[in-house]
N, CA, C and O atoms as a printed pandas DataFrame, in Angstrom:
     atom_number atom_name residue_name chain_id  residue_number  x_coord  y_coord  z_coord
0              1         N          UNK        A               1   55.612   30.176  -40.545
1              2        CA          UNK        A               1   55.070   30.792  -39.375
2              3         C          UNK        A               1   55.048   32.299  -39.585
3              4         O          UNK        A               1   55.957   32.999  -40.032
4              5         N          UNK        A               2   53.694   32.706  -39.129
5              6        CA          UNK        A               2   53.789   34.690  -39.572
6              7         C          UNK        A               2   53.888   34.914  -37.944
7              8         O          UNK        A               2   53.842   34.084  -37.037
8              9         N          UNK        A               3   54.018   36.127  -37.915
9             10        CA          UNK        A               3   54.398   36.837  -36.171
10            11         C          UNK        A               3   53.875   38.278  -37.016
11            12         O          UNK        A               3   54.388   38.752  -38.029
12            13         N          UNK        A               4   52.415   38.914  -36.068
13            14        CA          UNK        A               4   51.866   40.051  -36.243
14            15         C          UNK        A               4   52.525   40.628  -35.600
15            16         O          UNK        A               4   52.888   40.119  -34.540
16            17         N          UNK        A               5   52.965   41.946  -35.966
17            18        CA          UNK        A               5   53.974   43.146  -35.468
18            19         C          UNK        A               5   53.095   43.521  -34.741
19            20         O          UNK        A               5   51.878   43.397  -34.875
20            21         N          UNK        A               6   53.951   44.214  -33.574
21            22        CA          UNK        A               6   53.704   44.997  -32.445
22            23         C          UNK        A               6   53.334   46.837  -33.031
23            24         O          UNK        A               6   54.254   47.407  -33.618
24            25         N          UNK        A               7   52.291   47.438  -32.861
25            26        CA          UNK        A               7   52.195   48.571  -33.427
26            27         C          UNK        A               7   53.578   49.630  -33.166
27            28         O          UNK        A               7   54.538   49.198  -32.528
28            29         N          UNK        A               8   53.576   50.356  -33.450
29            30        CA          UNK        A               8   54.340   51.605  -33.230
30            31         C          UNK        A               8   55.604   50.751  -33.361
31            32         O          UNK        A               8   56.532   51.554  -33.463
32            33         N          UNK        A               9   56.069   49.519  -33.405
33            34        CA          UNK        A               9   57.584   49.282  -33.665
34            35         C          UNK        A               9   58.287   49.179  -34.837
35            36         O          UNK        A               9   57.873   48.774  -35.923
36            37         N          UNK        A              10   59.243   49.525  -34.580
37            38        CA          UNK        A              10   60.202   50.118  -35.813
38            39         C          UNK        A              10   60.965   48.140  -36.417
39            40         O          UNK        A              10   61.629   47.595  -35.536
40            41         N          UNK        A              11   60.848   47.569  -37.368
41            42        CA          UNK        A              11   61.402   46.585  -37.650
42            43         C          UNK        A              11   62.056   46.771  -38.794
43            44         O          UNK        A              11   62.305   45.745  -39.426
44            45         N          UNK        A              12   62.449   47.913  -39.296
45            46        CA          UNK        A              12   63.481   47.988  -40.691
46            47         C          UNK        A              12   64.993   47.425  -40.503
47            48         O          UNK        A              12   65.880   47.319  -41.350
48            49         N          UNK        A              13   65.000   47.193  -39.517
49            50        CA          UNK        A              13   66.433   46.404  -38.912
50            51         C          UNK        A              13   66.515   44.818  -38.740
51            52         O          UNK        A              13   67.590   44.224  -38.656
52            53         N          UNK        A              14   65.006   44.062  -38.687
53            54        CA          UNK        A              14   65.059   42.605  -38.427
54            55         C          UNK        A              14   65.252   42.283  -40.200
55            56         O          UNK        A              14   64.795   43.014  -41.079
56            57         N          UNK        A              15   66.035   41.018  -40.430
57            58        CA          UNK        A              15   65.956   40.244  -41.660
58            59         C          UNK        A              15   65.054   39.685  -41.922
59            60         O          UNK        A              15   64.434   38.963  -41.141
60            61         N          UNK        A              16   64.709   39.941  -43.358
61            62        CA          UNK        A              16   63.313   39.261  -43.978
62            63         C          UNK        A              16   63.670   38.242  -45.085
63            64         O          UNK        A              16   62.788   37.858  -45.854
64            65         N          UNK        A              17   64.721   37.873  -45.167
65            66        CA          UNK        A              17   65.170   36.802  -46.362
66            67         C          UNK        A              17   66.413   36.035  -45.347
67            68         O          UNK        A              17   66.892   36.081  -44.214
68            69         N          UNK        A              18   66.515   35.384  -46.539
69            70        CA          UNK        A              18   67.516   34.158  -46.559
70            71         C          UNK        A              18   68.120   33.170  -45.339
71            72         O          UNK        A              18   67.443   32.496  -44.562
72            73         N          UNK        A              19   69.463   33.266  -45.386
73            74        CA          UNK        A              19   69.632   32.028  -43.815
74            75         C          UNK        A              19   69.291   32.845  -42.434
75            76         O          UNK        A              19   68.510   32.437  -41.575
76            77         N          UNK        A              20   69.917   33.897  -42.391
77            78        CA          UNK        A              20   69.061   34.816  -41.475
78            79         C          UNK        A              20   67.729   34.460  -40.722
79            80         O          UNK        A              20   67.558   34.169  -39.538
80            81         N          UNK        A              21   67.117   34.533  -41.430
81            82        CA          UNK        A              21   65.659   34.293  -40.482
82            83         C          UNK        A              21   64.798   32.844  -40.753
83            84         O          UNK        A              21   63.780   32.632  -40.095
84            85         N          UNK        A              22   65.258   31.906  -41.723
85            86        CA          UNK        A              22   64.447   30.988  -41.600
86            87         C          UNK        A              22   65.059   29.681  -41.339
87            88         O          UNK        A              22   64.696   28.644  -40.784
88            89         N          UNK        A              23   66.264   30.153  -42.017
89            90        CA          UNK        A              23   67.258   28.428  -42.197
90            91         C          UNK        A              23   68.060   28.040  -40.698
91            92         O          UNK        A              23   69.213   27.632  -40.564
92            93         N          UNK        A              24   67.114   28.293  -39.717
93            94        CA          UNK        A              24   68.514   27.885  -38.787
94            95         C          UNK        A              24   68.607   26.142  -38.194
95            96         O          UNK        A              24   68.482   25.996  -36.978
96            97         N          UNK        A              25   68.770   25.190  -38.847
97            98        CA          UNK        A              25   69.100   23.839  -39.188
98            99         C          UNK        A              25   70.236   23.516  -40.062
99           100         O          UNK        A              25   70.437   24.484  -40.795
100          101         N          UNK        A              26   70.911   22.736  -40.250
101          102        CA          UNK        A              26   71.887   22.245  -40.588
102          103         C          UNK        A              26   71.522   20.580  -41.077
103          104         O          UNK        A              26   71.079   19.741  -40.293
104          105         N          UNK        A              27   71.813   20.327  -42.535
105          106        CA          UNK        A              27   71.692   18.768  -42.715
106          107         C          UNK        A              27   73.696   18.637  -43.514
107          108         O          UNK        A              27   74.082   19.277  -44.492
108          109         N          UNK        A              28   74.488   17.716  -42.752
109          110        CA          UNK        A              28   75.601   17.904  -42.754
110          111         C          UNK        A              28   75.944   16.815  -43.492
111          112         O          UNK        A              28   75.565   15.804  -42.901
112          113         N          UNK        A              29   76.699   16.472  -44.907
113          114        CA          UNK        A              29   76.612   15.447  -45.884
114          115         C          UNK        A              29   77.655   14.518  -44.949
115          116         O          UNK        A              29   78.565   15.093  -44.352
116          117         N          UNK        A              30   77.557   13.639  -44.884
117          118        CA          UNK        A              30   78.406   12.434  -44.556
118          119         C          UNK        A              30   79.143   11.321  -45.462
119          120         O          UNK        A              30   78.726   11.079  -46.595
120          121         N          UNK        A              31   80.124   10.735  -44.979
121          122        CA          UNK        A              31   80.388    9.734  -45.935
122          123         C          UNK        A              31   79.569    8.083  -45.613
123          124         O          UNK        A              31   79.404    7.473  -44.557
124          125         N          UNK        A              32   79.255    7.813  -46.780
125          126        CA          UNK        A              32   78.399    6.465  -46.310
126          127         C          UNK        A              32   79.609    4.970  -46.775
127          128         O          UNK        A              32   80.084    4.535  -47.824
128          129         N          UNK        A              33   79.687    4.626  -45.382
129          130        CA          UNK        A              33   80.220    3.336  -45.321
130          131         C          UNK        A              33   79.568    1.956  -45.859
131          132         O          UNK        A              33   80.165    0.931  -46.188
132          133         N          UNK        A              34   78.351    2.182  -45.858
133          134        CA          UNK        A              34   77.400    1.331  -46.254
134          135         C          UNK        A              34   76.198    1.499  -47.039
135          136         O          UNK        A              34   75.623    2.497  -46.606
136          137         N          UNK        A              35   75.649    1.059  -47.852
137          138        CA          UNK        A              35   74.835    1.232  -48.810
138          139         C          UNK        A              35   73.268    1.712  -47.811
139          140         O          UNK        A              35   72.531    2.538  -48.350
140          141         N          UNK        A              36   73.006    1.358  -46.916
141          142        CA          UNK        A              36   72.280    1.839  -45.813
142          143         C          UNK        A              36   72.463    2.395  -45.022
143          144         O          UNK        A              36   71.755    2.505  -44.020
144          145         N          UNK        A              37   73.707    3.026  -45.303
145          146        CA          UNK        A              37   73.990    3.885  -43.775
146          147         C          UNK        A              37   73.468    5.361  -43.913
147          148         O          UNK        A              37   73.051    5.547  -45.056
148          149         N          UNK        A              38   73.386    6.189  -43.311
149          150        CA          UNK        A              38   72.771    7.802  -43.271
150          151         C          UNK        A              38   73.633    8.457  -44.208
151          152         O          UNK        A              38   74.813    8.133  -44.076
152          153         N          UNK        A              39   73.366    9.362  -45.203
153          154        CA          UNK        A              39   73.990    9.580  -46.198
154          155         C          UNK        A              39   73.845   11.354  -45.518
155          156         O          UNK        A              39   74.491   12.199  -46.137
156          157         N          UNK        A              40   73.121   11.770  -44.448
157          158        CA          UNK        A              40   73.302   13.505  -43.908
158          159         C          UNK        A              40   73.042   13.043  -42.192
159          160         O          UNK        A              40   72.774   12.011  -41.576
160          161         N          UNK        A              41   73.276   14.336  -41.915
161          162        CA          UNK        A              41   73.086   14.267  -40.562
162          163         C          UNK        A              41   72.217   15.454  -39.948
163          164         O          UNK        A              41   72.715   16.408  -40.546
164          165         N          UNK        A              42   71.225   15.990  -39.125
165          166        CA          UNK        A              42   70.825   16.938  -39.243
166          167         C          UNK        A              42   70.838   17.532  -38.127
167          168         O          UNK        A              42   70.294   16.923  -37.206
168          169         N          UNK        A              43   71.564   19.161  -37.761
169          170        CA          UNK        A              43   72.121   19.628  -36.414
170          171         C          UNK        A              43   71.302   20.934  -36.427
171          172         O          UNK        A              43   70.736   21.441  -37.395
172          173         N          UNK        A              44   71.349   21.340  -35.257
173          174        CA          UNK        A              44   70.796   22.607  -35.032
174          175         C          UNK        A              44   71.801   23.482  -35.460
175          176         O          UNK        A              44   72.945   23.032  -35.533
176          177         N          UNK        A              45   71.559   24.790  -35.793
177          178        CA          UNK        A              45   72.227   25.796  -36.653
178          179         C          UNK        A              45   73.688   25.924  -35.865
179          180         O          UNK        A              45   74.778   26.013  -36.429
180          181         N          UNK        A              46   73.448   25.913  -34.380
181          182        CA          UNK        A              46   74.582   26.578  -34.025
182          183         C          UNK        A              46   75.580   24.806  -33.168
183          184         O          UNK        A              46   76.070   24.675  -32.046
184          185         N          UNK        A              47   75.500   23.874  -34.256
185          186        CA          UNK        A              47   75.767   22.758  -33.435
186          187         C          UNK        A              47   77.550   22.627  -33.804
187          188         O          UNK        A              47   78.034   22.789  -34.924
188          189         N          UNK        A              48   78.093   22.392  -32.910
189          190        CA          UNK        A              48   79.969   22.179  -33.023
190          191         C          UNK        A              48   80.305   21.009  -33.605
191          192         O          UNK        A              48   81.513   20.863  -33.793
192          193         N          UNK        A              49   79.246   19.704  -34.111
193          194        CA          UNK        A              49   79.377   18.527  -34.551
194          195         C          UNK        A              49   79.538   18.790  -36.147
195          196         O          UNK        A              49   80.172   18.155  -36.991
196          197         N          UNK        A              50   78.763   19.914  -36.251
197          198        CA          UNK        A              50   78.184   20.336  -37.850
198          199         C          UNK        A              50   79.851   20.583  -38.655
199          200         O          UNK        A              50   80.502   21.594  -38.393
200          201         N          UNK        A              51   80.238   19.790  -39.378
201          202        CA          UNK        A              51   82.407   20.085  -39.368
202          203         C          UNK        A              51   82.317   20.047  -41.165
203          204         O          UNK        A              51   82.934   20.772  -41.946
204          205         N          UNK        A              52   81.444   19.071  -41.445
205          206        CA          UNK        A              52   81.928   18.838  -42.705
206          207         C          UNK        A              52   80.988   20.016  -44.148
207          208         O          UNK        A              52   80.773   21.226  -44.083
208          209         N          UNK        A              53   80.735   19.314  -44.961
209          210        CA          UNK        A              53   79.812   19.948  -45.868
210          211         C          UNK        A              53   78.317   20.049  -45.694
211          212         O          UNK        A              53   77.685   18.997  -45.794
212          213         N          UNK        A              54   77.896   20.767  -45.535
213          214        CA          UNK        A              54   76.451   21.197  -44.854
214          215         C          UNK        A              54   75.917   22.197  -45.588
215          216         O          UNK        A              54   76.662   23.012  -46.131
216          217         N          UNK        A              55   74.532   22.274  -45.708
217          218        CA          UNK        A              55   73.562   23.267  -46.062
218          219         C          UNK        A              55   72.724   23.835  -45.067
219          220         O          UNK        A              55   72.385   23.234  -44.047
220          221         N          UNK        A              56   72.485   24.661  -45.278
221          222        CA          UNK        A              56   71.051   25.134  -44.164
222          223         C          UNK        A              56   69.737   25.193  -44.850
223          224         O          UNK        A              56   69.376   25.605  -45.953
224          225         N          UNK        A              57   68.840   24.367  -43.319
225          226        CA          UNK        A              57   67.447   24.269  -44.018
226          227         C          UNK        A              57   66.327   25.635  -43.107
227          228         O          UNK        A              57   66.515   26.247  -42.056
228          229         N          UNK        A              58   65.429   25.665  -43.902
229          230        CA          UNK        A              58   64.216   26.092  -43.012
230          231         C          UNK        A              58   63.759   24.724  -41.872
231          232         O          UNK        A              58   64.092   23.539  -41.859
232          233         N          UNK        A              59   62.811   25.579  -40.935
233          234        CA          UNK        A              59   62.497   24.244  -39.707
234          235         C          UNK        A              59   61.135   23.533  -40.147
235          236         O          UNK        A              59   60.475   22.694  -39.534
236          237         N          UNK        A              60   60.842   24.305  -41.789
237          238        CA          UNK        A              60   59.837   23.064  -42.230
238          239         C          UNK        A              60   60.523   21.915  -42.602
239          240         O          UNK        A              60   60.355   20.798  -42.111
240          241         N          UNK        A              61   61.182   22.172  -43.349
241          242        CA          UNK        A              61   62.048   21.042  -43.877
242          243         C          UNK        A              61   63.004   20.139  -43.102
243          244         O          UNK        A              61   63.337   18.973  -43.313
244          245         N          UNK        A              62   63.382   21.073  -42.071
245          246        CA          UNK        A              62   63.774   19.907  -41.114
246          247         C          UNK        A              62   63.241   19.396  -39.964
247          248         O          UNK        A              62   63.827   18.862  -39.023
248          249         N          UNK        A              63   61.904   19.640  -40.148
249          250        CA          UNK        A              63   60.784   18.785  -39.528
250          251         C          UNK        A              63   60.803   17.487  -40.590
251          252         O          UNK        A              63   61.017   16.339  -40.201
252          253         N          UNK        A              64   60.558   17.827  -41.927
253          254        CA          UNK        A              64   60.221   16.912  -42.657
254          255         C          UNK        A              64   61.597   15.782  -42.759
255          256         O          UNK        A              64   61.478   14.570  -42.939
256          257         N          UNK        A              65   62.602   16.361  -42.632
257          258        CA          UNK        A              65   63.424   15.101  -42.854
258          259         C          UNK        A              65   63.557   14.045  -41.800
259          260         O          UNK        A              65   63.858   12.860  -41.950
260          261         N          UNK        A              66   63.208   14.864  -40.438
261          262        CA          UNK        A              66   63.158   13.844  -39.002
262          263         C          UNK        A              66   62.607   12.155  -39.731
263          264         O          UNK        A              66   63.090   11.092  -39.341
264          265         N          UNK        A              67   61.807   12.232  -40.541
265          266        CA          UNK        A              67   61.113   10.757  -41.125
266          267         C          UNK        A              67   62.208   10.059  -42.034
267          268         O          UNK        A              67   62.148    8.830  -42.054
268          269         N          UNK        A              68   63.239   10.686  -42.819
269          270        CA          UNK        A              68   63.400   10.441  -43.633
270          271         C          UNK        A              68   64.643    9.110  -43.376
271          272         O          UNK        A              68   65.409    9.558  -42.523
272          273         N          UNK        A              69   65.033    7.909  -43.725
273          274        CA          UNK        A              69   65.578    6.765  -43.203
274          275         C          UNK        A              69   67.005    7.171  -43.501
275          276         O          UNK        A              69   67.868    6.469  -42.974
276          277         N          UNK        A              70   67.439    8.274  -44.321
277          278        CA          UNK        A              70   68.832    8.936  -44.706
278          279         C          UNK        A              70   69.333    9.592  -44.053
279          280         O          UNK        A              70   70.513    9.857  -44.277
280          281         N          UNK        A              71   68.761   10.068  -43.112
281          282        CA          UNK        A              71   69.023   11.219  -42.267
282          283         C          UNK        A              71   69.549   10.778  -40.848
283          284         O          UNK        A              71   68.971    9.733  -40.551
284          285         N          UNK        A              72   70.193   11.066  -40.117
285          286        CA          UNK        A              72   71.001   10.747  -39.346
286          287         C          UNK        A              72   70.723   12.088  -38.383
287          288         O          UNK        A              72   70.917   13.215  -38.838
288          289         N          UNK        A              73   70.114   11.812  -36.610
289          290        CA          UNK        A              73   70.420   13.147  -35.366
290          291         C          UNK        A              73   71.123   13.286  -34.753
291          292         O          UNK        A              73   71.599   12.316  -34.163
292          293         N          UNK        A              74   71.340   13.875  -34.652
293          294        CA          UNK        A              74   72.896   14.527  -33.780
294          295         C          UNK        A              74   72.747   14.461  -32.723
295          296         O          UNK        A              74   71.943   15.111  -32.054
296          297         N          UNK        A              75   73.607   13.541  -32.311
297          298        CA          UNK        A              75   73.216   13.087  -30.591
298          299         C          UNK        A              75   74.036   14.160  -29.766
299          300         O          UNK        A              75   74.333   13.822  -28.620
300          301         N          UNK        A              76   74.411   15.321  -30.168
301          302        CA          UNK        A              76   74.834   16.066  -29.243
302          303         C          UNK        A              76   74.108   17.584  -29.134
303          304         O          UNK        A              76   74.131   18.221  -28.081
304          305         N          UNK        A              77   73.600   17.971  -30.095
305          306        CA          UNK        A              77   72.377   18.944  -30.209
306          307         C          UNK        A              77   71.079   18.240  -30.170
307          308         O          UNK        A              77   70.123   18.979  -29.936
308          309         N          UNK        A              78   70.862   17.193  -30.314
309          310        CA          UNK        A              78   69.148   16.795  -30.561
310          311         C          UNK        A              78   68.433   17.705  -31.105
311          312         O          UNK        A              78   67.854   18.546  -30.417
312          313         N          UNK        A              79   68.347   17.674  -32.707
313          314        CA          UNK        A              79   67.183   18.820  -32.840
314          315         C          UNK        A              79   65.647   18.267  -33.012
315          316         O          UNK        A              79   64.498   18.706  -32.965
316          317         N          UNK        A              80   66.271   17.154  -33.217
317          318        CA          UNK        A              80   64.855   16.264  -33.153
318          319         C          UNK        A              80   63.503   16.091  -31.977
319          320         O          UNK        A              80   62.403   15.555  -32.114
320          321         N          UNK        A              81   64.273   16.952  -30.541
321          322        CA          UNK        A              81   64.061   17.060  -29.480
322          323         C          UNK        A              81   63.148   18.833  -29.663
323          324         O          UNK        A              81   62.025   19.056  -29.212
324          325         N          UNK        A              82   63.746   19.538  -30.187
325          326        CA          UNK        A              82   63.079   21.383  -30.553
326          327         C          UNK        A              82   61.960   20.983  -31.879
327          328         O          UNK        A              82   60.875   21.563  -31.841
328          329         N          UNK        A              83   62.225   19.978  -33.067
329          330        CA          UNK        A              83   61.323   19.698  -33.709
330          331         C          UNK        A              83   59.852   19.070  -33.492
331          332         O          UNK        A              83   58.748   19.362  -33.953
332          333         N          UNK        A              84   60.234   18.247  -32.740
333          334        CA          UNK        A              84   59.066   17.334  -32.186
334          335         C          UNK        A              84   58.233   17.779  -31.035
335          336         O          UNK        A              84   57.135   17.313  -30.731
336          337         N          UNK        A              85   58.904   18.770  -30.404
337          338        CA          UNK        A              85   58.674   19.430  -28.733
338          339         C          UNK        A              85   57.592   20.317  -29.493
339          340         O          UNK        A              85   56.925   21.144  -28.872
């Protein structure tokens, strides 16, 4: 997603890289009890469920995993609810 700047504003202060500005998702590794069970879980950046080993994604990618049969939503953030909306 691009966002055209506002003229005359000063943005040498907003972040232009890394988890900062794009990654705010969470896919949180789980342990799998079962050969089919969800092997991640995927939370919104700022979710209190998010405990164990986790990465942060961009919200392309965690659009894209919403499909994925491994992936597991966090029934207490729903991001699947800000993805799909």
């Amino acid at each position: 997603m691009r966002i055209t700047p506002i003229p005359g504003e000063d943005y040498s202060e907003v972040p232009a890289g890394g988890a900062v500005t794009g990654r705010q998702w969470v896919v949180e590794k789980l342990h799998q009890y079962t050969e089919d069970a969800p092997s991640r879980r995927l939370h919104r950046r700022d979710c209190w469920q998010a405990r164990n080993e986790h990465t942060l994604v961009t919200t392309r990618e965690a659009a894209e995993l919403l499909a994925r049969p491994d992936i597991a939503i966090c029934g207490v953030c729903s991001p699947d609810k800000a993805l799909r909306g």
